[in-house]
N, C-alpha and C positions, 0 to 999 in steps of 0.2 A: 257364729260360724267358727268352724278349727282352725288357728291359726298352721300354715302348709311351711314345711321344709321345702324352699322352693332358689335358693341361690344356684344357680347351674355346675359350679364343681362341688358343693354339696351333694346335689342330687346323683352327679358323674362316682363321689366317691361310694354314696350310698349304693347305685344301682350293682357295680362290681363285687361289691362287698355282701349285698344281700344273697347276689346267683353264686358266686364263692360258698360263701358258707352253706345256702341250699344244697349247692352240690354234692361239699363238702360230708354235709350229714346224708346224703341219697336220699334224699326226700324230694317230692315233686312240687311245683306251683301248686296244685290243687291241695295238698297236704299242708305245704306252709299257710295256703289260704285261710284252710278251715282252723287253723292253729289261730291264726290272727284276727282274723274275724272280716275277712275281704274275699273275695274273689280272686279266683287263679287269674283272668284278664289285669285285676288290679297289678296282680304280683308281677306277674308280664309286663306290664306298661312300667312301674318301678326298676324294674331291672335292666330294662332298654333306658330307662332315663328320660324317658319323656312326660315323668308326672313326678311332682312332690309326695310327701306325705306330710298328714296331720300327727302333731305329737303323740297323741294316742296311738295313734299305729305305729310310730317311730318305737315307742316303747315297746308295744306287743311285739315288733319284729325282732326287738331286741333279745325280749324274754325268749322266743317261740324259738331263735336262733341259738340262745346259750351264750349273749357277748353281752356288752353295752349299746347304751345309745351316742357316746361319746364314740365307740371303735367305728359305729357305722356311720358318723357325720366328722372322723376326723383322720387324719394321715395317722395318729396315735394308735397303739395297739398296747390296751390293756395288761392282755393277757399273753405277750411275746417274752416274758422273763420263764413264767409259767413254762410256758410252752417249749422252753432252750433248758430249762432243768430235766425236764419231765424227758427229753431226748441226753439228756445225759445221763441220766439212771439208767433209762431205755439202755445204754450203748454197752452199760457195765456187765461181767459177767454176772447169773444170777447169783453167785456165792458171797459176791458183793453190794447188790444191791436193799437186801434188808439191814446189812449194819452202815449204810449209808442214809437211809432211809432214818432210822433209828437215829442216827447224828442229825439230823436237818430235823426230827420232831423235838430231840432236845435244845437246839438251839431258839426254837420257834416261842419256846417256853418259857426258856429263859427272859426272850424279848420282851415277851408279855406279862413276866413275872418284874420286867426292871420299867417299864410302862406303867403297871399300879402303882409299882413303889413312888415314881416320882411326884406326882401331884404332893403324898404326903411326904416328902423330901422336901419341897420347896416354903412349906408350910411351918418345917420345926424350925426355918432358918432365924 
């Protein structure tokens, strides 16, 4: 048997966070359903909070929504840094916002370029 997501402000924070994000994308119970592999009644009873889920659907609603399974079982939000840059580009005029863009893909690079080097940094020491 699946072991059930079943703590009560787990399941409070999950059920808010599922019909949110449903909403969010306009998509219905019966959609998110056939996405995850449950029934629209399941998705309903989920979102009222009167049923757990099994890991397996924790995940799938995860994927099926576009978040984690960490955002849907915790006060935590992943993807809220994302989401405050992506609104401050948004806000910029557009004359500015490709040579911003442009700075934030080189600094990304750089990260990633001083990330390989260190393992072999730590090695020649």
């Amino acid at each position: 048997m699946a072991k059930k997501v079943g703590d009560p402000e787990i399941i409070s924070s999950l059920s808010s966070r599922v019909r949110s994000l449903r909403e969010g994308m306009g998509i219905s119970r019966a959609d998110l359903a056939k996405a995850v592999g449950v029934t629209d009644f399941t998705i309903m009873e989920i979102e009222k909070g009167r049923r757990g889920v099994s890991v397996t659907t924790l995940r799938d609603l995860a994927k099926a929504l576009g978040t984690t399974t960490d955002y849907l079982l915790s006060e935590r939000d992943p993807l809220s840094d994302v989401r405050e840059v992506t609104a401050l580009l948004a806000a910029l005029e557009p004359v500015y916002q490709k040579d911003v863009l442009t700075s934030v893909k080189a600094q990304i690079h750089s990260i990633r370029t001083a990330e390989k080097r260190a393992p072999q940094d730590e090695t020649d020491q």
